[in-house]
C-alpha positions as CSV (number, residue, x, y, z in Angstrom):
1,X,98.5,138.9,109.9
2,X,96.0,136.2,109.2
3,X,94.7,134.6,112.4
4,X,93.7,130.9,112.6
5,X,91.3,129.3,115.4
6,X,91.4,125.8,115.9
7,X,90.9,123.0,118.4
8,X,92.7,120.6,119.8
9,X,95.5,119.3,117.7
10,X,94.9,115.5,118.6
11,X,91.2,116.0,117.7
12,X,90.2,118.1,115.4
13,X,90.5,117.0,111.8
14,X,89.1,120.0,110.3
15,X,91.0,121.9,112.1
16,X,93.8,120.2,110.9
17,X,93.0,120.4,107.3
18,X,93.9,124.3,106.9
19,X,96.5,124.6,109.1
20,X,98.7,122.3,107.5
21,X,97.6,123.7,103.8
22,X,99.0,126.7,105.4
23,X,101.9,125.6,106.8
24,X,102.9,123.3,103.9
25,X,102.0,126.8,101.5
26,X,104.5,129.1,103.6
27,X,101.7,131.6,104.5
28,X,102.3,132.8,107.6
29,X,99.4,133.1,110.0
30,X,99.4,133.3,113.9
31,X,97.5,130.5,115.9
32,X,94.9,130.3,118.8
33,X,94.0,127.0,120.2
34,X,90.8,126.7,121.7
35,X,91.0,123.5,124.0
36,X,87.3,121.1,123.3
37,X,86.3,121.6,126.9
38,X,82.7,121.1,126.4
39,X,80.7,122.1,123.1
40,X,77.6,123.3,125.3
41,X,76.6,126.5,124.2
42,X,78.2,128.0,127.8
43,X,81.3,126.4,127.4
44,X,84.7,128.1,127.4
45,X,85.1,126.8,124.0
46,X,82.4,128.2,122.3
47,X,82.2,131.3,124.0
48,X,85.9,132.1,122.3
49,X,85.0,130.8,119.1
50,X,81.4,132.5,119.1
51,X,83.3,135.6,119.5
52,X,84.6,135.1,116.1
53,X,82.2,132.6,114.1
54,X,78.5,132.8,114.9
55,X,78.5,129.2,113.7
56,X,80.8,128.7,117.0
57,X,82.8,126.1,115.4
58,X,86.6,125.5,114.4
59,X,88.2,126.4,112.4
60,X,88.3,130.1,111.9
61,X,90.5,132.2,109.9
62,X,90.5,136.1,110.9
63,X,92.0,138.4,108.5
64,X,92.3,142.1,109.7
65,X,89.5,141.2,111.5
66,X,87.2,139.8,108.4
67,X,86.4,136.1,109.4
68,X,85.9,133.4,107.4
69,X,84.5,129.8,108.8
70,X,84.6,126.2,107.4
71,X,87.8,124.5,106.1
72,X,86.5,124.6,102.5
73,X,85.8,128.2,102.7
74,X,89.2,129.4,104.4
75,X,91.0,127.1,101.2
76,X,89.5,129.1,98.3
77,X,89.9,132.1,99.9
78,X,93.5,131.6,101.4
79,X,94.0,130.2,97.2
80,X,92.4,133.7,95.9
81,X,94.7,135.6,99.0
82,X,97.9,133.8,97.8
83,X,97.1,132.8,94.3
84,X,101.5,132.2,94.0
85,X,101.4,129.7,96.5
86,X,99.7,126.7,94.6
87,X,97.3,125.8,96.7
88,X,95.2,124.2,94.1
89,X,96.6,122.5,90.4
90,X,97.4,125.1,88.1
91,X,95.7,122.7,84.8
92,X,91.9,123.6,85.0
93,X,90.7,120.0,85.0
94,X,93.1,119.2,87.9
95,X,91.8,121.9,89.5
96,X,88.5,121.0,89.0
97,X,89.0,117.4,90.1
98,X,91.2,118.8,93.2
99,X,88.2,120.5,94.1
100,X,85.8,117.6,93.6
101,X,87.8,115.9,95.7
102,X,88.1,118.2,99.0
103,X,84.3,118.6,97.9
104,X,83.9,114.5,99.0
105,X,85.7,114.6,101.6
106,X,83.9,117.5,103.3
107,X,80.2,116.5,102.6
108,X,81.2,112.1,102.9
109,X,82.7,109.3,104.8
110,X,80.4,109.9,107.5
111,X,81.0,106.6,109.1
112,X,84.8,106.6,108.8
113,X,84.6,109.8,111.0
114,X,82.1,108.5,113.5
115,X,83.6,105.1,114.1
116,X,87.1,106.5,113.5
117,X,87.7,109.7,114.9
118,X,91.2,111.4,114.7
119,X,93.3,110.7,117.4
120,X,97.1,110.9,116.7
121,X,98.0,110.3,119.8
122,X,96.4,106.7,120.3
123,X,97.4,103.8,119.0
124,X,94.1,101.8,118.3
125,X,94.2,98.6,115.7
126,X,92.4,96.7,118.7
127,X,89.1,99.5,117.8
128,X,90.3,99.5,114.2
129,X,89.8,95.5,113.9
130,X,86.5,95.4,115.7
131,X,85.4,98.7,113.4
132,X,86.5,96.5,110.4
133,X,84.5,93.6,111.2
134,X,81.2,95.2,112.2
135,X,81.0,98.1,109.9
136,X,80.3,97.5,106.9
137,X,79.8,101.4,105.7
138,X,83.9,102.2,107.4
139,X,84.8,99.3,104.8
140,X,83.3,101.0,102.3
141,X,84.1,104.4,103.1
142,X,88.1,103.5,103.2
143,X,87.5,101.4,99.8
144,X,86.2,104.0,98.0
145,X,88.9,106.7,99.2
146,X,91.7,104.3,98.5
147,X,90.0,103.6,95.4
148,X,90.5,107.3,94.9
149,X,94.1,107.8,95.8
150,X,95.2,105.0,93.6
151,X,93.3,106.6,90.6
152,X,94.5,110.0,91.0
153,X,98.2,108.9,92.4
154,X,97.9,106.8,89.2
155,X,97.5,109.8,86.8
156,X,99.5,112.6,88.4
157,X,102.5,110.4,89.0
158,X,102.3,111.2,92.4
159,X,103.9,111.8,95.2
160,X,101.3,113.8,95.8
161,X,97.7,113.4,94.9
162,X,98.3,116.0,92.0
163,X,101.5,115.4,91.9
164,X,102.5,118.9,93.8
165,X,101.3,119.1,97.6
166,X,97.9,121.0,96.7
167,X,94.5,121.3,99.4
168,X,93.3,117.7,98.1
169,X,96.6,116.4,100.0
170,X,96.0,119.0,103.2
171,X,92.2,117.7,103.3
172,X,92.8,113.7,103.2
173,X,96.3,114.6,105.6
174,X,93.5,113.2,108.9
175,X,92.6,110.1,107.2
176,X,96.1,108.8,106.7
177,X,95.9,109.8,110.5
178,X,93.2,107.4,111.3
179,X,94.4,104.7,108.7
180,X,97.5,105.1,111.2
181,X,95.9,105.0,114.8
182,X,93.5,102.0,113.7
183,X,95.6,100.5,111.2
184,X,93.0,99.8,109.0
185,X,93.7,97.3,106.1
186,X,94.5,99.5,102.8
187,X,96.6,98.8,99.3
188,X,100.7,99.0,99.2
189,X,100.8,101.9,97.3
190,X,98.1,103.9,99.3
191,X,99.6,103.2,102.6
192,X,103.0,104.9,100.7
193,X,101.0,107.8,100.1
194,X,100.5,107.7,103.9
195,X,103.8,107.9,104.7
196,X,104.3,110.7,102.1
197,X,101.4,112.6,103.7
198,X,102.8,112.2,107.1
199,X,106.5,112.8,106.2
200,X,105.5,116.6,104.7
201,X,106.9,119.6,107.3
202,X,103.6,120.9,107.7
203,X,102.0,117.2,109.2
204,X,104.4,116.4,110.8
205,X,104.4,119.8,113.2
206,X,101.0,118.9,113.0
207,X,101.6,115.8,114.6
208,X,104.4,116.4,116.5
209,X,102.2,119.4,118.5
210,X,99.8,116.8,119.1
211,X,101.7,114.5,120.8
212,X,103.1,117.3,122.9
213,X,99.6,118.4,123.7
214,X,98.8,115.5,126.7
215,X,95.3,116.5,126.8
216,X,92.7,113.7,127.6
217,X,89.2,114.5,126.8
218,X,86.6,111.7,127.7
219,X,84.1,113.2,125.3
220,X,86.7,112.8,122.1
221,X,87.9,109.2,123.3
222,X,84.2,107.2,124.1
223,X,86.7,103.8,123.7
224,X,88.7,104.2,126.7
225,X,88.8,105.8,130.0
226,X,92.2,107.4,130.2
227,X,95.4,108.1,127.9
C-alpha cells in the first residue's frame, strides 16, 4: 500500500497537488498528516517527515518503504506505477505539453504563492483587492496562467485542461483555490474551469477535509490574527 505524507490540508498546495491526482486516479494510498507546527529543524513536523525524506518536506510518497519526495517526482512515478490510470495525455505532444505545464507551475508564479498563499478555509477578496492593486508581478502571474488555461481549454475542448482530468488539472487544482479565497479578477471561461476543478470528487474531499480541519496557524495566515 502506497503511503502519502502531507501537511495541512488548508495549507499545503503541494501537498495537495498529489493527493488529489491520486484520488481523482482511483489509486489507493493510505494518508498521514503531519500538522505545520513549526518548520524549525526540532519541530514535531520535521522530525516525522525527516524520518521519511531527508529533504524534511511534504509531500512524501512511501511505497513498501521506498520514498519518493517532491510533487513532480511522486507524478511520474505514480504515472509509470499505474500507467492504466491516465495520469498524463495519452497523444505524445499532449503529454509533452502536460508536462510543460506542471513543469511551470512547479519552478514559477512565485509571487502568486507569496502574496497568495492557499488557504481554503478563508475567504479573503479584502487581501485579494489590495494584492491586485500593489502587485504588479500577482497580476502578471494570474495573466499569464489564465492566458494558459484559455489556450489549452481552447484546444482540448476542455473540461479539463486536456480534455480528460490528467496531473496538469491536479497541479493548477490550488490556484483555482486561491483565485477562490481572494477572488482575484480572471476571464468567464477560466473562472468555469474553476468551478470544474473544484466540482471533481477528488477536490472537493480535498476541500471538504480542510474545512473540517479547524486548525489556525499564525505562521500560514501573516494577514490576520485569528480564524
Amino acid at each position: 500500500m502506497l503511503t502519502l505524507y502531507i501537511g495541512n490540508k488548508n495549507y499545503s498546495s503541494w501537498s495537495m497537488r498529489p493527493w488529489v491526482l491520486l484520488k481523482q486516479a482511483g489509486i489507493p494510498f493510505e494518508e498521514r498528516m503531519v500538522r505545520f507546527d513549526s518548520f524549525e529543524r526540532d519541530s514535531r513536523f520535521k522530525q516525522e517527515v525527516l524520518a521519511v525524506n531527508p529533504a524534511g518536506q511534504v509531500p512524501v510518497l512511501v511505497d513498501d518503504g521506498f520514498a519518493v519526495w517532491d510533487s513532480l517526482a511522486i507524478t511520474e512515478y505514480a504515472a509509470e506505477k499505474f500507467p492504466d490510470r491516465g495520469l498524463w495525455p495519452r497523444d505524445a505532444q499532449a503529454r509533452a505539453r502536460a508536462r510543460s505545464a506542471c513543469a511551470e507551475m512547479h519552478s514559477g508564479f512565485a509571487a502568486l504563492r507569496t502574496h497568495c498563499p492557499m488557504n481554503i478555509e478563508a475567504s479573503l477578496p479584502y487581501v485579494g483587492a489590495l494584492v491586485w492593486r500593489d502587485q504588479a508581478s500577482v497580476r502578471a502571474d494570474v495573466e499569464r496562467i489564465a492566458s494558459l488555461w484559455t489556450g489549452l481549454l481552447r484546444e482540448h475542448g476542455g473540461p479539463m485542461l486536456f480534455g480528460e482530468f490528467s496531473a496538469a488539472d491536479a497541479f493548477y487544482a490550488p490556484v483555482c483555490t486561491r483565485l477562490i479565497t481572494y477572488q482575484l479578477p480572471v476571464p468567464g471561461a477560466v473562472m468555469d474551469y474553476v468551478r470544474r476543478v473544484c466540482a471533481l470528487a477528488g477536490v472537493r474531499a480535498w476541500m471538504e477535509e480542510a474545512l473540517a480541519e479547524r486548525d489556525f496557524i499564525a505562521t500560514n495566515e501573516p494577514y490576520r490574527t485569528g480564524r
